[in-house]
TIRO-2110 file (N, C-alpha, C; in Angstrom, 1 decimal):
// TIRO-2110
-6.3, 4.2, -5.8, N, 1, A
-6.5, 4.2, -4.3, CA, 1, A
-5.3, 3.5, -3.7, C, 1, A
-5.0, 4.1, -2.5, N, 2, A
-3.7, 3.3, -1.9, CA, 2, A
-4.3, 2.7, -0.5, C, 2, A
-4.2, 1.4, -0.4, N, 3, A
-3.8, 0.4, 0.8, CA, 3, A
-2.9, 0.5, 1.8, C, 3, A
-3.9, 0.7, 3.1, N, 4, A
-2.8, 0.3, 3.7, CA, 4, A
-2.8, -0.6, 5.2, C, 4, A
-2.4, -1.2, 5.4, N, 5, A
-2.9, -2.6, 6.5, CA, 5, A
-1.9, -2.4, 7.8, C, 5, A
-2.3, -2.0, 9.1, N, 6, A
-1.6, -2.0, 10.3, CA, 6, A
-1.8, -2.7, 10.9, C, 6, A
-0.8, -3.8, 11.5, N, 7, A
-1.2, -4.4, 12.4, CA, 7, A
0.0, -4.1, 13.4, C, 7, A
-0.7, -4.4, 15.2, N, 8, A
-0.1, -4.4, 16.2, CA, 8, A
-1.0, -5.0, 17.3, C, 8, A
-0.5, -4.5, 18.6, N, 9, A
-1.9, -5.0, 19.8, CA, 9, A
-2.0, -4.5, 20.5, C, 9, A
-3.5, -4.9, 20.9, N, 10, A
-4.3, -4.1, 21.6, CA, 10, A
-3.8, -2.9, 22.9, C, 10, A
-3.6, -1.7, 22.5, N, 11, A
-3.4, -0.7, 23.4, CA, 11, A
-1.8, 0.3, 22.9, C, 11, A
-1.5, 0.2, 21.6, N, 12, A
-0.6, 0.0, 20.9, CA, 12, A
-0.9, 1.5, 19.9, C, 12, A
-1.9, 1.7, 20.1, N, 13, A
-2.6, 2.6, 19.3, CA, 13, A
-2.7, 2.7, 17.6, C, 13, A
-3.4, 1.8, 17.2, N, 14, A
-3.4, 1.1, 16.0, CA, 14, A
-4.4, 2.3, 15.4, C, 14, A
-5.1, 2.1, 16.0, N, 15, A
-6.8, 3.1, 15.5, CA, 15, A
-6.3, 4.7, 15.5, C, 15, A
-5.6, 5.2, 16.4, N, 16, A
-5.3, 6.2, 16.6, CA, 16, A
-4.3, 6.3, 15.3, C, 16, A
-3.4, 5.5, 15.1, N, 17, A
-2.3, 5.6, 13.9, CA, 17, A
-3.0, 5.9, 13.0, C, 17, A
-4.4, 5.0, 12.7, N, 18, A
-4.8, 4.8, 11.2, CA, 18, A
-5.4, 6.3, 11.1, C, 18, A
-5.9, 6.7, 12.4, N, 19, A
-7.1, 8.3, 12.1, CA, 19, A
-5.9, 8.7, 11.6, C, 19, A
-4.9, 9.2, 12.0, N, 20, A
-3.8, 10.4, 12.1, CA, 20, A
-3.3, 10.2, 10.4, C, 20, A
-3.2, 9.1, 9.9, N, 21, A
-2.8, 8.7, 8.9, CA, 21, A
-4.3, 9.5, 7.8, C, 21, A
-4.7, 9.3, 8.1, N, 22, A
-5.9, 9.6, 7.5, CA, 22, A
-6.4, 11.3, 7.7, C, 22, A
-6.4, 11.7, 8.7, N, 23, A
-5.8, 13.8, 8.8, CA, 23, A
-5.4, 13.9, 8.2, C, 23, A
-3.4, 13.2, 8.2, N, 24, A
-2.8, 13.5, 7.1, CA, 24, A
-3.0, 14.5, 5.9, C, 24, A
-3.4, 13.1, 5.4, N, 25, A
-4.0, 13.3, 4.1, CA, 25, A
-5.3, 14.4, 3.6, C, 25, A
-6.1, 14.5, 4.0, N, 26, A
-7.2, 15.2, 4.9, CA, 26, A
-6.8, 16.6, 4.3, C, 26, A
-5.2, 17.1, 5.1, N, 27, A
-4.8, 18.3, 5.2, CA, 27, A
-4.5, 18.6, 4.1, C, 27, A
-4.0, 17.6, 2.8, N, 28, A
-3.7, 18.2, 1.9, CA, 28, A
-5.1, 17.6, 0.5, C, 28, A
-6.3, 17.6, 0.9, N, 29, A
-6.8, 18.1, 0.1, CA, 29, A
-7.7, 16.6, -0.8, C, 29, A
-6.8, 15.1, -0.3, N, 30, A
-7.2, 14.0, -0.2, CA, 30, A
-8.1, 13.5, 0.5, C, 30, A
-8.8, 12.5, -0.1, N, 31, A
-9.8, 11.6, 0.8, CA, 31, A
-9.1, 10.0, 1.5, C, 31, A
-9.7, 10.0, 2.5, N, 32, A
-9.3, 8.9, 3.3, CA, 32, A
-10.4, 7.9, 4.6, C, 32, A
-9.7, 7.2, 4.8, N, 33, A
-10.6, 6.3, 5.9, CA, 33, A
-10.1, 5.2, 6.4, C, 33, A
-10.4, 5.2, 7.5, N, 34, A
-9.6, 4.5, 8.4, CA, 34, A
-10.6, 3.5, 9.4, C, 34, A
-10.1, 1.8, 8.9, N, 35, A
-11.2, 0.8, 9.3, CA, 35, A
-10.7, 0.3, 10.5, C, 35, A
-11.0, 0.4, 11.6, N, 36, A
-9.9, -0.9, 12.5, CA, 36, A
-10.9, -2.1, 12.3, C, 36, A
-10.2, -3.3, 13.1, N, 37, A
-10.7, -4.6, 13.2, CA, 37, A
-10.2, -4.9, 14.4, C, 37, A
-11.0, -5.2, 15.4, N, 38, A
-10.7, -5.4, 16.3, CA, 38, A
-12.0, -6.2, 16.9, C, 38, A
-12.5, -7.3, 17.8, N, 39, A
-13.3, -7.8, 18.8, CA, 39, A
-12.9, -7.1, 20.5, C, 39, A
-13.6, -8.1, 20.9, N, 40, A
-13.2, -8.1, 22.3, CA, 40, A
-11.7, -8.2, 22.8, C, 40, A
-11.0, -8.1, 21.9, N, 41, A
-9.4, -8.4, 22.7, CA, 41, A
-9.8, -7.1, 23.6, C, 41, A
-8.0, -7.7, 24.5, N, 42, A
-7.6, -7.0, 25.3, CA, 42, A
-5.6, -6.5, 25.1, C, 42, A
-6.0, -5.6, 25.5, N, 43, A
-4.3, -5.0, 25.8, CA, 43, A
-3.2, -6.2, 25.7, C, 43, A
-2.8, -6.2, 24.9, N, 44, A
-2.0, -7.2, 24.2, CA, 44, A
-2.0, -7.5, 22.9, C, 44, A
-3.6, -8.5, 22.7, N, 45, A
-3.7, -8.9, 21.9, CA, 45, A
-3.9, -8.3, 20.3, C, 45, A
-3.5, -9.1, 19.2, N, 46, A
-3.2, -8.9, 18.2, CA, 46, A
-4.3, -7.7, 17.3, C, 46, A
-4.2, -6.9, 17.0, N, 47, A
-5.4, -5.9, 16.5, CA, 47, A
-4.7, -5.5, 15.0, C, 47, A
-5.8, -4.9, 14.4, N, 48, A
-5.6, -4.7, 12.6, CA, 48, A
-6.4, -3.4, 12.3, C, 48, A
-5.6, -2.7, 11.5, N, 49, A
-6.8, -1.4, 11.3, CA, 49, A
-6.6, -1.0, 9.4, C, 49, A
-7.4, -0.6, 8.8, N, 50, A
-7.1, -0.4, 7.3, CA, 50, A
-7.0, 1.2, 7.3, C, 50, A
-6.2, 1.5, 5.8, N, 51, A
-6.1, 2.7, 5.8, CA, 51, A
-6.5, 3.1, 4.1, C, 51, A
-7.5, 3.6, 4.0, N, 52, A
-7.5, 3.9, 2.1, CA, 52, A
-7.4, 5.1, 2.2, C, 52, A
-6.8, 5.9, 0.8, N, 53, A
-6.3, 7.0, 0.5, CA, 53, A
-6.7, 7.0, -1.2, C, 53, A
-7.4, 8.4, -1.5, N, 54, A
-7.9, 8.3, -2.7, CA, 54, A
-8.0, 9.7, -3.4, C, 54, A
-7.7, 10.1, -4.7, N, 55, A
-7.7, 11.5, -5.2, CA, 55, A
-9.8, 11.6, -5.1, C, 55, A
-10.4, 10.8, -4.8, N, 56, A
-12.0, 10.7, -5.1, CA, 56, A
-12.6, 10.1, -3.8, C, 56, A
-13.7, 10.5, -3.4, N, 57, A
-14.1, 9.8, -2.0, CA, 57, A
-14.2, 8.1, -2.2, C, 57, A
-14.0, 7.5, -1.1, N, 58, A
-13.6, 6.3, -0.7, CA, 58, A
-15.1, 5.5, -0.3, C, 58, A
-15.5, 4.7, -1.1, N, 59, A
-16.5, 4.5, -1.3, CA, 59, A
-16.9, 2.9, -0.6, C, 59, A
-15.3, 2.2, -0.3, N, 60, A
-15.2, 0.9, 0.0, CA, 60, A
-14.8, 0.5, 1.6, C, 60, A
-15.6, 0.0, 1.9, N, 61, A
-15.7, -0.5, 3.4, CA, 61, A
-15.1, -1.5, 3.8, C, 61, A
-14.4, -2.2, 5.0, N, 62, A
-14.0, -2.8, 4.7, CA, 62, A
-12.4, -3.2, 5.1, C, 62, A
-11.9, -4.5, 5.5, N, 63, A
-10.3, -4.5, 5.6, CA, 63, A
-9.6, -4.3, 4.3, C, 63, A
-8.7, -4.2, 3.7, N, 64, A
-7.9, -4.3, 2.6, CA, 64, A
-7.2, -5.8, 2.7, C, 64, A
-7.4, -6.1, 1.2, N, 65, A
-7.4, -7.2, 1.2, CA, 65, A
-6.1, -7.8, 0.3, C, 65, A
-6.0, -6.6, -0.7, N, 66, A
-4.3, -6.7, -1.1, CA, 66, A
-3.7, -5.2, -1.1, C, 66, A
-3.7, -5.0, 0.2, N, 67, A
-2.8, -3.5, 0.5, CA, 67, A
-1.4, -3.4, -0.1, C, 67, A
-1.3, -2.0, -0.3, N, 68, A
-0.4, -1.6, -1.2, CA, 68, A
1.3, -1.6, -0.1, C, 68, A
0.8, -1.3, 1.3, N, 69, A
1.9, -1.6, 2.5, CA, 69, A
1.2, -1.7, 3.7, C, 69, A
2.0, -2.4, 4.5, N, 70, A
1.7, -3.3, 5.7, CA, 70, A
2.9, -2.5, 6.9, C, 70, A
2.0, -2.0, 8.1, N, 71, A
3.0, -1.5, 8.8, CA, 71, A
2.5, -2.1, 10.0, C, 71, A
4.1, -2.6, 10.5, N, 72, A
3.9, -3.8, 12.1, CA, 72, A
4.6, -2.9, 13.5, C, 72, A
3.5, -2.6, 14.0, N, 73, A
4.2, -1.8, 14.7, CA, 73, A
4.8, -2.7, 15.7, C, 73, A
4.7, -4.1, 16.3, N, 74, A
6.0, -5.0, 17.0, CA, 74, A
6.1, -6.4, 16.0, C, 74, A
7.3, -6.0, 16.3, N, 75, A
8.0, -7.1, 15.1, CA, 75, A
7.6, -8.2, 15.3, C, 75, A
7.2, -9.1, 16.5, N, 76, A
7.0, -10.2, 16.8, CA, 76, A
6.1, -11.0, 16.0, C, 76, A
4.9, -9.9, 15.5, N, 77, A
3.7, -10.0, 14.9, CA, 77, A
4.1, -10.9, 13.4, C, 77, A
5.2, -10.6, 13.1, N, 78, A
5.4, -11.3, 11.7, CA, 78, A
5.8, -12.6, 11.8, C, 78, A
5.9, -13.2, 13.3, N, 79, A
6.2, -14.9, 13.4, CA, 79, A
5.0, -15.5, 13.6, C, 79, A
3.7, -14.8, 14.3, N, 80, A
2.3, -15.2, 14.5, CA, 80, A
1.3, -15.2, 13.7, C, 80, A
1.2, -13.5, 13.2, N, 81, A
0.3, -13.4, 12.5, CA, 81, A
0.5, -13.3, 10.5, C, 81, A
-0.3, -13.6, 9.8, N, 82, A
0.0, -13.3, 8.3, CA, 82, A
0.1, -11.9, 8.1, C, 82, A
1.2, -11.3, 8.1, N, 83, A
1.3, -9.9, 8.1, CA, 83, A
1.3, -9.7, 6.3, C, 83, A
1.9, -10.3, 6.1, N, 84, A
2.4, -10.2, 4.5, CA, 84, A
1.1, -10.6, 3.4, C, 84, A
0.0, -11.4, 4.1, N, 85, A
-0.8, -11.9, 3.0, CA, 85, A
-1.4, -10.8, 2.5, C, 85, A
-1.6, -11.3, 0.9, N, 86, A
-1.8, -10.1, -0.1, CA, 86, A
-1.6, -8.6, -0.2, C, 86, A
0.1, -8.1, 0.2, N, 87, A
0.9, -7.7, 0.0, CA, 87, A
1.1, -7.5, -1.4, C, 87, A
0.8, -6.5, -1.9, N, 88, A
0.9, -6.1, -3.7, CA, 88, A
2.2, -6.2, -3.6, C, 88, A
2.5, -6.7, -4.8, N, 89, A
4.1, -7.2, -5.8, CA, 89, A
4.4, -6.0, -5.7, C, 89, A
5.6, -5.6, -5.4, N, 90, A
6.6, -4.4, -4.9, CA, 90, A
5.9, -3.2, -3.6, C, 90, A
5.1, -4.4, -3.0, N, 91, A
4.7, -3.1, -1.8, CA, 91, A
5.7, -3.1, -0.7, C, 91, A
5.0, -2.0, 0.1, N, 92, A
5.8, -2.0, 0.8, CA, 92, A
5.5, -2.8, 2.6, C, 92, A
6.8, -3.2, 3.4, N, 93, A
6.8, -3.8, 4.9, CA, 93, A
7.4, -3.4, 5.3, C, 93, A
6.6, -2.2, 6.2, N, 94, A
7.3, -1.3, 7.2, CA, 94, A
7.4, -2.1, 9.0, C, 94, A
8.2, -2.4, 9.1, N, 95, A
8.2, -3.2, 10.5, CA, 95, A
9.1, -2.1, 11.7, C, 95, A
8.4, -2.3, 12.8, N, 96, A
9.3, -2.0, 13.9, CA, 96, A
10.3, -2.8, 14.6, C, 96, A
11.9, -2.5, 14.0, N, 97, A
12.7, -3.3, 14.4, CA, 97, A
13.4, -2.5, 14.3, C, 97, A
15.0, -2.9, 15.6, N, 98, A
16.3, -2.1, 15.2, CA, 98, A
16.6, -3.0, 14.5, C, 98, A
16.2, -4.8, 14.2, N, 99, A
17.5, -5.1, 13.3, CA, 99, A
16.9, -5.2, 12.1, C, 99, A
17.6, -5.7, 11.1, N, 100, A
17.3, -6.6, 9.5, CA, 100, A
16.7, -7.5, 9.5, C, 100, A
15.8, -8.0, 9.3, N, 101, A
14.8, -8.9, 8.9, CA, 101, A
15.1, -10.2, 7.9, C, 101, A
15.0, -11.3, 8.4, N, 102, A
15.3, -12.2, 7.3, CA, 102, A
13.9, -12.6, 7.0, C, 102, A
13.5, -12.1, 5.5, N, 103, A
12.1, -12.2, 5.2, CA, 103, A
12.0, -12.6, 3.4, C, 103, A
11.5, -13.4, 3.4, N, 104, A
11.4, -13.5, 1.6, CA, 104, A
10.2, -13.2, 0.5, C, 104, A
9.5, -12.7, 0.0, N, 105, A
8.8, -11.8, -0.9, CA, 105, A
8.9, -11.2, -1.8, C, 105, A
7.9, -10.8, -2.7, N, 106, A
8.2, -9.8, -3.5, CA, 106, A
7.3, -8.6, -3.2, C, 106, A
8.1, -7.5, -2.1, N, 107, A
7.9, -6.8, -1.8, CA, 107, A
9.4, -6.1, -0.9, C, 107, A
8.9, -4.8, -0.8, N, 108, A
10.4, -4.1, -0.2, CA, 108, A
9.9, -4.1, 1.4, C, 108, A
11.0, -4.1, 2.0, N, 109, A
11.3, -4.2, 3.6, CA, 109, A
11.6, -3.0, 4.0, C, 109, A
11.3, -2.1, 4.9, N, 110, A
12.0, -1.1, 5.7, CA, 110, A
11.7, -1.3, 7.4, C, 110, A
13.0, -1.2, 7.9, N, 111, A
12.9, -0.9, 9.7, CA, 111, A
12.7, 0.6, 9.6, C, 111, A
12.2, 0.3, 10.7, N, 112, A
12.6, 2.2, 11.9, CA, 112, A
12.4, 1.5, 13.1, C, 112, A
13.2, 1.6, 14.1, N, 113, A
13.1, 1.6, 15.6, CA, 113, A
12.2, 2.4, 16.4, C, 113, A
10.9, 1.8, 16.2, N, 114, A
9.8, 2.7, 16.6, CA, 114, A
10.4, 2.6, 18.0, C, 114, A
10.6, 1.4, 19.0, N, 115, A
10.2, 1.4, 20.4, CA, 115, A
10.6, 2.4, 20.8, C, 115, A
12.4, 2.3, 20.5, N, 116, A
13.8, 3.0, 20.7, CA, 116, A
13.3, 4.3, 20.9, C, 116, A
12.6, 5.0, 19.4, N, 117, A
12.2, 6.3, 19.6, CA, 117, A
11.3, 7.1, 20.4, C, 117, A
9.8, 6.0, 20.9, N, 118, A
9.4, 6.4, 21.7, CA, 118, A
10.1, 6.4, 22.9, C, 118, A
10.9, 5.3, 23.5, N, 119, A
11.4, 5.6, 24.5, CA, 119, A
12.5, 7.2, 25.0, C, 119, A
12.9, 7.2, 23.9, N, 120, A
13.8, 8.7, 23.8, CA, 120, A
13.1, 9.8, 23.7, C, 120, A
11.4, 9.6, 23.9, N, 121, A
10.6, 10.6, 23.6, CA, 121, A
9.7, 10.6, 24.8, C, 121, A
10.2, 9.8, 25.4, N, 122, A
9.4, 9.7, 26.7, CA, 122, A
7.5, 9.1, 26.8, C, 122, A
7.3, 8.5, 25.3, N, 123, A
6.2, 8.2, 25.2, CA, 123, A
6.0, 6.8, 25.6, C, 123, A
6.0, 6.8, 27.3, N, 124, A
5.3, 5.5, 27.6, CA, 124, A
4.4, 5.3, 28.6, C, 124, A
3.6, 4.5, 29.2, N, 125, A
2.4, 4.7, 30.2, CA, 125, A
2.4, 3.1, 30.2, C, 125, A
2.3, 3.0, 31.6, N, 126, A
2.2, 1.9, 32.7, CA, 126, A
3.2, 0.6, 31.5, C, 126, A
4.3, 1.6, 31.7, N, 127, A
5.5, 0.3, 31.1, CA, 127, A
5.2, 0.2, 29.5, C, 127, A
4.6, 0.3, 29.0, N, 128, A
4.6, -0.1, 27.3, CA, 128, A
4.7, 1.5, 26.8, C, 128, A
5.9, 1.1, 25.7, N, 129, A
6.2, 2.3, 25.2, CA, 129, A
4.7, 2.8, 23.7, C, 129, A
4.6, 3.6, 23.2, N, 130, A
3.3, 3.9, 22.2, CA, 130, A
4.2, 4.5, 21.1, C, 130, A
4.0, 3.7, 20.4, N, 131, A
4.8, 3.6, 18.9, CA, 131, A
4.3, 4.4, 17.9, C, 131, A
3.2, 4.3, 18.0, N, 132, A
1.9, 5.0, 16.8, CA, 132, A
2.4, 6.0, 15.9, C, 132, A
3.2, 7.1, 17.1, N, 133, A
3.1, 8.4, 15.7, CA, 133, A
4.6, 8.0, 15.7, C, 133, A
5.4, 7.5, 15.9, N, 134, A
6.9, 7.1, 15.2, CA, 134, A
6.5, 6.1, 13.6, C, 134, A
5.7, 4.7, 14.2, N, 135, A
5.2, 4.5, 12.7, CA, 135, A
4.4, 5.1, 12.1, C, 135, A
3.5, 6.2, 12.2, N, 136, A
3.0, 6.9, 11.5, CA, 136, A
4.1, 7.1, 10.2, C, 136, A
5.4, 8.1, 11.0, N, 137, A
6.2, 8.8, 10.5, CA, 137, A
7.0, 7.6, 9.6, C, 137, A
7.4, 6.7, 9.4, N, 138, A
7.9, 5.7, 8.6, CA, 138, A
6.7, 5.6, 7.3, C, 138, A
5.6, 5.0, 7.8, N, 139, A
4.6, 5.3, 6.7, CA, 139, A
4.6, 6.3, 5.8, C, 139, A
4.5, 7.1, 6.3, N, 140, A
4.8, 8.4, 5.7, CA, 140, A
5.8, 8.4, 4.9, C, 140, A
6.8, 7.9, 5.1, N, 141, A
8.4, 8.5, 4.5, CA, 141, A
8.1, 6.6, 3.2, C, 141, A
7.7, 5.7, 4.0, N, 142, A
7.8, 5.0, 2.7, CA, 142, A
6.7, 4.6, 1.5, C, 142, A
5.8, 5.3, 2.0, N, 143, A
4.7, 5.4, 1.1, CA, 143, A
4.5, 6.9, 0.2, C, 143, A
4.9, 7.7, 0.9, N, 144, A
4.3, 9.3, 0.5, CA, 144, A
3.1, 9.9, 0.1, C, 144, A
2.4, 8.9, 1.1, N, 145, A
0.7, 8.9, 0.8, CA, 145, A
0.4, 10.5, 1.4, C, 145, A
1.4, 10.9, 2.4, N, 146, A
1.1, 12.4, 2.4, CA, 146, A
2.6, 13.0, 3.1, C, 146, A
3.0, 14.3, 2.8, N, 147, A
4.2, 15.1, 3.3, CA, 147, A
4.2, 14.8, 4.7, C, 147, A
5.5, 14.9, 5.2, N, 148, A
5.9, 14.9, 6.8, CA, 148, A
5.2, 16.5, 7.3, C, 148, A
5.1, 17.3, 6.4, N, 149, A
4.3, 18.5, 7.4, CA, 149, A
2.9, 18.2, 7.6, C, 149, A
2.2, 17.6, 6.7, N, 150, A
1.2, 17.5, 7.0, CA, 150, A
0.8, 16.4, 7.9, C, 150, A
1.6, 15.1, 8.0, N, 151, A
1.8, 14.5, 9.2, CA, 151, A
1.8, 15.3, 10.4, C, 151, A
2.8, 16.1, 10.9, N, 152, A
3.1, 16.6, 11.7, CA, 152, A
2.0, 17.8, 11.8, C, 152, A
1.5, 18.1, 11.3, N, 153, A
0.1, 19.3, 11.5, CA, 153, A
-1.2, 18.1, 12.3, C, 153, A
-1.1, 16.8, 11.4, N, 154, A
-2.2, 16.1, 12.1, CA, 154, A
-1.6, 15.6, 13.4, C, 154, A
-0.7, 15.5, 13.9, N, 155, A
0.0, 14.9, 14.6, CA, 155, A
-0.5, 16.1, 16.0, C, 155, A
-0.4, 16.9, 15.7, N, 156, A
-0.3, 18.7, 16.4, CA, 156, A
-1.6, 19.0, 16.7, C, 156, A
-2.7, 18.6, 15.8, N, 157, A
-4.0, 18.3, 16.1, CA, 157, A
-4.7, 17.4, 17.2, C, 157, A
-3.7, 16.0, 17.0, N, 158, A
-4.0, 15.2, 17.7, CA, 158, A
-3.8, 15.2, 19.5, C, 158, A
-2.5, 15.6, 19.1, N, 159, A
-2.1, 16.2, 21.0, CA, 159, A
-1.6, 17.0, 21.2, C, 159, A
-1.9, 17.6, 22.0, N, 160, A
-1.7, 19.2, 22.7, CA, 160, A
-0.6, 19.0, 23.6, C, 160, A
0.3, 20.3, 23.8, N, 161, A
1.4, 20.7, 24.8, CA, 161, A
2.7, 19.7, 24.4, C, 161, A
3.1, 19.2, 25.9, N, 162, A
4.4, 18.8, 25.7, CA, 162, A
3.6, 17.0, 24.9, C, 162, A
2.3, 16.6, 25.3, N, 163, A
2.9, 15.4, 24.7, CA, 163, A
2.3, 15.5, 23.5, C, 163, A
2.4, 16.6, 22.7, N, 164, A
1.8, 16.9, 20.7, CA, 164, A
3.2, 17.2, 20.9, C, 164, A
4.6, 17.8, 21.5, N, 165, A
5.7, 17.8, 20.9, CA, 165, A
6.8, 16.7, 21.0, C, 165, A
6.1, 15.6, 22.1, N, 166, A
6.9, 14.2, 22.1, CA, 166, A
6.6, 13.5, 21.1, C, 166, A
5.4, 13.5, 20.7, N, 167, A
4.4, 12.9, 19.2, CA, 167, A
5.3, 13.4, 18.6, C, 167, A
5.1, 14.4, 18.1, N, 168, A
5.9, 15.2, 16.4, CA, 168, A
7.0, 14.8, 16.8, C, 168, A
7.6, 15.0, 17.9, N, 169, A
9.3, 14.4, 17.8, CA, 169, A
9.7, 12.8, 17.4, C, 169, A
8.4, 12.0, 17.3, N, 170, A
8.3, 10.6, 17.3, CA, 170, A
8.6, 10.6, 16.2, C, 170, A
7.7, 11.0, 15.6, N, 171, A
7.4, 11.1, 14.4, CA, 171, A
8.2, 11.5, 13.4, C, 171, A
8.8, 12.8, 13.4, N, 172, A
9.9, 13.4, 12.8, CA, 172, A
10.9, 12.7, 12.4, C, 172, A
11.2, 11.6, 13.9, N, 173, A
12.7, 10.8, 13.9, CA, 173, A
12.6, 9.8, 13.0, C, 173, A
10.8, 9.2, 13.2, N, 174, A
11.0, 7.6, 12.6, CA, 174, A
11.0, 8.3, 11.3, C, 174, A
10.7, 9.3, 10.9, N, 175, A
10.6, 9.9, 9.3, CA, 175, A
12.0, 9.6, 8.4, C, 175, A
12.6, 10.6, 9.8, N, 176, A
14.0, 10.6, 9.1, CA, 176, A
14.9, 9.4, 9.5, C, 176, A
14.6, 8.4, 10.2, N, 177, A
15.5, 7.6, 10.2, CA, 177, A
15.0, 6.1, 9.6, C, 177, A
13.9, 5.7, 8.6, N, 178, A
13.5, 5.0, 8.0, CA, 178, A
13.9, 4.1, 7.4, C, 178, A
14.7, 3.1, 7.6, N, 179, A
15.9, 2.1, 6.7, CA, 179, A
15.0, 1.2, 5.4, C, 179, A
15.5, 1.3, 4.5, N, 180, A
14.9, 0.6, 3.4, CA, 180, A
16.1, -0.1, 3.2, C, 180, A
15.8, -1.3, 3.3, N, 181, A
16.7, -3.1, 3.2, CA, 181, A
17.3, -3.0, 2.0, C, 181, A
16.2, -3.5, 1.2, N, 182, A
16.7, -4.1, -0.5, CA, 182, A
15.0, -4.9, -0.7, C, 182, A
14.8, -5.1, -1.8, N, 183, A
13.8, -5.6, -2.3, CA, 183, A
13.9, -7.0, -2.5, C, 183, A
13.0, -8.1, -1.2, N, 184, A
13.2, -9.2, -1.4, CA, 184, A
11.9, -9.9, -2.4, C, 184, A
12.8, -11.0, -3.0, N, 185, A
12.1, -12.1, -4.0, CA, 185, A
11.9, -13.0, -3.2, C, 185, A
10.3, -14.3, -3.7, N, 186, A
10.3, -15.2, -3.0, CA, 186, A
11.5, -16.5, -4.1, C, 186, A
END
């Protein structure tokens, strides 16, 4: 089974990432499920959603507690929150950043410029840009928990017209433009 731990905030579309992540897979024939964690916050605040992925149905409820990769949809999240705890030895930390990360672990690092891309995709509403299906598409590319078509079929499911083709365009980009660092030791 593969882990997978999102965090971002509230209004960020965490829940929506983790469903889509979970179609995905869906489409090609895998089992999946997608936990959020969230209370009463509000639009800002710090929110968490789980993602399992399994050749057999998923039987375990629940956050993930040593996920196989951790995806931050704003970077800031990694000076606040424990993004990294129980992070499996060589997993992966998919963060939203244009820059490099000074980060120590044993685990691999990759950027994508989620914001950057939503903004070039016109995905924003009342000033905050929606990151979701750009990190989808990074997940995607550094996990391989499912093909970028099948991303993009759930992605096409999820929204109709022009904004299912700003989505897939999100998505497509952060796929293909996914920077993998180098694999830091602590």
């Amino acid at each position: 089974m593969l882990e997978i731990r999102l965090y971002g905030r509230g209004g960020q579309g965490i829940v929506t990432a983790a469903e889509l992540i979970v179609n995905a897979v869906l489409n090609e024939g895998k089992w999946g499920q997608s936990t959020p964690y969230f209370g009463a916050e509000r639009r800002g605040a710090p929110v968490s959603a789980t993602v399992r992925v399994s050749d057999a149905p998923v039987r375990i409820h629940g956050q993930a507690a040593n996920p196989d990769a951790v995806a931050v949809f704003e970077r800031n999240l990694v000076k606040t929150v424990k993004v990294t705890a129980g992070l499996r030895k060589g997993g992966f930390l998919i963060v939203n950043s244009a820059k490099a990360l000074e980060l120590s672990g044993d685990y691999r690092v990759l950027t994508v410029d989620a914001t950057q891309i939503a903004l070039d995709q016109g995905l924003v509403l009342s000033g905050f840009p929606f990151v979701n299906a750009a990190m989808v598409g990074a997940v995607v590319k550094a996990t391989g928990v499912a093909s970028l078509e099948s991303a993009l079929k759930a992605a096409s499911e999820t929204w109709k017209g022009d904004l299912g083709g700003r989505n897939c365009g999100a998505l497509h980009r952060a796929y293909d433009s996914t920077m993998l660092e180098m694999t830091r030791t602590a």
